[in-house]
C-alpha positions as CSV (number, residue, x, y, z in Angstrom):
1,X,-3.4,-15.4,5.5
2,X,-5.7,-13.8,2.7
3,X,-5.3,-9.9,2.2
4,X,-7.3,-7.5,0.1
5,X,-5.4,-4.9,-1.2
6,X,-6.0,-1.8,-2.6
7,X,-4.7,1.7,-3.4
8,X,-5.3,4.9,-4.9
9,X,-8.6,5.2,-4.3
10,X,-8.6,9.2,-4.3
11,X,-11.8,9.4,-2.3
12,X,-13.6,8.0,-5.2
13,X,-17.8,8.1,-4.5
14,X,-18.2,4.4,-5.7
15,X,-14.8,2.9,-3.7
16,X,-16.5,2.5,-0.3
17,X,-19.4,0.0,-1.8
18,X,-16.7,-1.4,-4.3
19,X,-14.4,-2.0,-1.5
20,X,-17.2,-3.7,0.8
21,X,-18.5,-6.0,-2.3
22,X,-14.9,-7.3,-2.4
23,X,-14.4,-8.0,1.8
24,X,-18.0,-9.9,1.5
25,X,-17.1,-11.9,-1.9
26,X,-13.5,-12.7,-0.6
27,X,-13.1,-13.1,3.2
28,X,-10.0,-11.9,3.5
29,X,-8.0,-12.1,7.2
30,X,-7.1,-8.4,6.6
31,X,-7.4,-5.1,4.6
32,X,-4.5,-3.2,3.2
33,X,-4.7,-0.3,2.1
34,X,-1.4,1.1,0.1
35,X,-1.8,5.4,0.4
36,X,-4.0,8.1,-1.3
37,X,-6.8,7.1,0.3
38,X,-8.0,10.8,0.1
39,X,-8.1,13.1,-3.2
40,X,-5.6,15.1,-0.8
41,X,-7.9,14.9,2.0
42,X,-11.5,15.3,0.8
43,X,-14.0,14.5,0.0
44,X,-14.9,15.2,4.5
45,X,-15.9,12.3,6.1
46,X,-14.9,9.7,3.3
47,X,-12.6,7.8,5.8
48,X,-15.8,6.8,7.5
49,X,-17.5,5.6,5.2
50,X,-14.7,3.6,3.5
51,X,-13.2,1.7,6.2
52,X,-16.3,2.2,9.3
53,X,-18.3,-0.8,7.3
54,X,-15.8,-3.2,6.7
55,X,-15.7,-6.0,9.1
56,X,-11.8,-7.2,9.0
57,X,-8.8,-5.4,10.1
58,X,-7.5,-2.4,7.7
59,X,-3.8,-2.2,7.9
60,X,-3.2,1.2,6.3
61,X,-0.8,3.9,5.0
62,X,-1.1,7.7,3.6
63,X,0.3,8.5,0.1
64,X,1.5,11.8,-1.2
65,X,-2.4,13.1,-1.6
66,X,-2.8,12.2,1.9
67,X,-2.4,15.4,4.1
68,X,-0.3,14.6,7.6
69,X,-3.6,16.2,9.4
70,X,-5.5,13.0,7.6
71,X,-3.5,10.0,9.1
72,X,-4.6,10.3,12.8
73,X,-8.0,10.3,10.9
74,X,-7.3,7.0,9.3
75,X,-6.8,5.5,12.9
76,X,-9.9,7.2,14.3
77,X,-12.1,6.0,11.5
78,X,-10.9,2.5,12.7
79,X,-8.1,1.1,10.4
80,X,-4.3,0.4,11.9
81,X,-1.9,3.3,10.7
82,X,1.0,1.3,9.5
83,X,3.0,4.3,8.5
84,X,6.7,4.4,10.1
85,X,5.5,0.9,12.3
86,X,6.2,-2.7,12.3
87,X,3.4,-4.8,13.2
88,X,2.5,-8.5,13.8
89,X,-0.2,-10.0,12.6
90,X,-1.6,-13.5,11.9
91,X,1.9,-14.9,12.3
92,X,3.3,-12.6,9.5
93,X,5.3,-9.2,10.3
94,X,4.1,-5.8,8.6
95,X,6.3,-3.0,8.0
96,X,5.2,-0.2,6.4
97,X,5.6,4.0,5.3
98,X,3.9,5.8,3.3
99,X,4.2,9.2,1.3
100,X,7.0,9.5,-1.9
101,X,9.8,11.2,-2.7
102,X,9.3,14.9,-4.5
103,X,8.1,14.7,-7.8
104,X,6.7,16.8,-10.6
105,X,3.1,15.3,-10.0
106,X,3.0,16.8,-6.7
107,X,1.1,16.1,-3.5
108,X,0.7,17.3,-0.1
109,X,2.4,14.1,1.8
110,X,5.9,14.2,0.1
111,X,9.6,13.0,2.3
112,X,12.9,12.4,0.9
113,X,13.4,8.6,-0.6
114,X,16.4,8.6,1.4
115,X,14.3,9.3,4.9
116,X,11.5,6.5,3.7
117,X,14.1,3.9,3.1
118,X,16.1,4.6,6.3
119,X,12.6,4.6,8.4
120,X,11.8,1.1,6.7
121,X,15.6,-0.3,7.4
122,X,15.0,0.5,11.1
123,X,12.0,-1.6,11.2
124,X,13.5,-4.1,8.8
125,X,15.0,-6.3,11.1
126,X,14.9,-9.8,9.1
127,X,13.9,-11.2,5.9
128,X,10.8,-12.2,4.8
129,X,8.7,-9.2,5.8
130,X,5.5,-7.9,4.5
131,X,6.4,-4.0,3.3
132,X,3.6,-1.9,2.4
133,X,4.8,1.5,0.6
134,X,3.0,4.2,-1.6
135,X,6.3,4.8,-4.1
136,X,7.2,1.7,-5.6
137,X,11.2,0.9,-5.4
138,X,13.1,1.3,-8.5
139,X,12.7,-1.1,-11.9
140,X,9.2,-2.7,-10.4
141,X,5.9,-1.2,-10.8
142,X,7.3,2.4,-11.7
143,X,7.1,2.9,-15.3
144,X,4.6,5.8,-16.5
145,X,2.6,6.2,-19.3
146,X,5.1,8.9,-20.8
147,X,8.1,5.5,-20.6
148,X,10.0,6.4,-17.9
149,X,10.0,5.1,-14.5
150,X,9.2,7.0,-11.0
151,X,10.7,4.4,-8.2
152,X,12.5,5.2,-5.7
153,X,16.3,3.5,-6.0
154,X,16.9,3.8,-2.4
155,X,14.3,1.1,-1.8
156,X,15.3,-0.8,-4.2
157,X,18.2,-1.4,-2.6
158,X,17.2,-1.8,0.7
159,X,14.9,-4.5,-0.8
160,X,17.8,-6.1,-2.5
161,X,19.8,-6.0,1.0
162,X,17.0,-7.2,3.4
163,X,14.1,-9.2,1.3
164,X,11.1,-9.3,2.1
165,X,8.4,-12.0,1.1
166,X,5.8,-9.9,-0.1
167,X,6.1,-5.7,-1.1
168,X,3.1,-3.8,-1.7
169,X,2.8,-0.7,-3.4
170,X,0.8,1.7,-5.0
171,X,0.7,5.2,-6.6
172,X,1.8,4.7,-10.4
173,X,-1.9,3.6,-11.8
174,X,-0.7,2.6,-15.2
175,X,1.3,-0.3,-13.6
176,X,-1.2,-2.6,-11.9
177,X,0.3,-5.8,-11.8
178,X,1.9,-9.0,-10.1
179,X,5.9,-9.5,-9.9
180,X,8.1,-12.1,-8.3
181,X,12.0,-11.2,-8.7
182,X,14.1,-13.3,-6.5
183,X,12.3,-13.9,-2.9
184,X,10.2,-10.8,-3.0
185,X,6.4,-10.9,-5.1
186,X,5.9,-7.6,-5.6
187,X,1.9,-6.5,-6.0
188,X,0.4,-3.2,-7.0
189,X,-3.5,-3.4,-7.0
190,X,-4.0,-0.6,-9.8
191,X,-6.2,2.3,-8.6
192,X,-9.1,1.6,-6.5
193,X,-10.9,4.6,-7.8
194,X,-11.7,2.7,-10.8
195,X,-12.6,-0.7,-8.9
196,X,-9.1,-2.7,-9.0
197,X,-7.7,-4.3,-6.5
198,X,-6.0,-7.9,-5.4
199,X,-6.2,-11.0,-3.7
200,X,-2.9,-12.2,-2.1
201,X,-2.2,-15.8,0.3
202,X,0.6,-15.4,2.1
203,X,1.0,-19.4,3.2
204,X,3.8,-22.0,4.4
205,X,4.3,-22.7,0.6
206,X,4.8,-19.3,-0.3
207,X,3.0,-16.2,-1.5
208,X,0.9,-15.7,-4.3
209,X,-1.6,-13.2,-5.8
210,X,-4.2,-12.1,-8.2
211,X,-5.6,-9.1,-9.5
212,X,-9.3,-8.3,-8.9
């Protein structure tokens, strides 16, 4: 299964055409979309235009500057809502939720890190799972430009306790990048608003990914 994934695109004017160039150059099975879509919910109508053209299926979830009253639009503009679900797809299981903890940097779609990670152990019921979050967990992915780090540690441990195969995340821009740490490859795309994203093939042989 190929996936294009991408985050943070904070309703960016030049993401929906960025976004498309990719699906066409890359053929991916499905879409994934890792939270703050929206610049907290605007710019009207954005939804549409980012996920209306694209041709395979958008698995997505909100991210703290996505407003509660924009998921339900996420569906109705024609992507999956992942958040708080666990879905099967191509022969892999999704599990997914979106939002972060509270944090000085704000946002409209905030929940405790202990509520996210007990939602995702519900839906966690084996190892080997596809996660898709917003917050990255603890130690991966988190560190910001100022040097100190913004995961949540109540993921991280659920991580360590239940592995999954593949954990996608968003939300800290400065820390695009690829990890593998025991079982898990971790990926954050970078922020779409500024045209990153990545190209992951989850196979018999394992997982692997790229940035775009």
């Amino acid at each position: 299964m190929r996936l294009l994934v991408a985050s943070d695109l904070h309703g960016a004017d030049r993401a929906p055409a960025e976004l498309q160039l990719r699906e066409r150059e890359h053929r991916p099975d499905a879409i994934v979309l890792c939270g703050d879509i929206t610049d907290r919910g605007k710019p009207r109508g954005f939804l549409k235009r980012l996920i209306g053209p694209l041709t395979a299926p958008v698995l997505a979830i909100p991210g703290n500057c996505d407003p509660t009253w924009v998921h339900p639009e996420i569906e109705e503009a024609g992507a999956t809502l992942l958040h708080g679900r666990r879905l099967e797809r191509g022969g892999e299981t999704f599990v997914g939720f979106g939002g972060t903890g509270p944090h000085p940097f704000g946002g409209p779609f905030q929940v405790p890190e202990e509520e996210i990670a007990a939602q995702l152990r519900a839906l966690l019921t084996e190892p080997g799972a596809i996660v898709v979050v917003h917050q990255p967990p603890r130690g991966v992915h988190d560190r910001v430009r100022w040097g100190f780090r913004v995961g949540s540690r109540p993921l991280a441990a659920l991580v360590e306790w239940r592995p999954p195969k593949l954990l996608l995340s968003g939300h800290v821009h400065e820390a695009r990048g690829v990890t593998r740490k025991g079982a898990t490859l971790y990926v954050n795309p970078g922020p779409g608003k500024r045209g990153c994203a990545a190209l992951v093939e989850v196979g018999p042989a394992g997982v692997e990914a790229r940035l775009l």
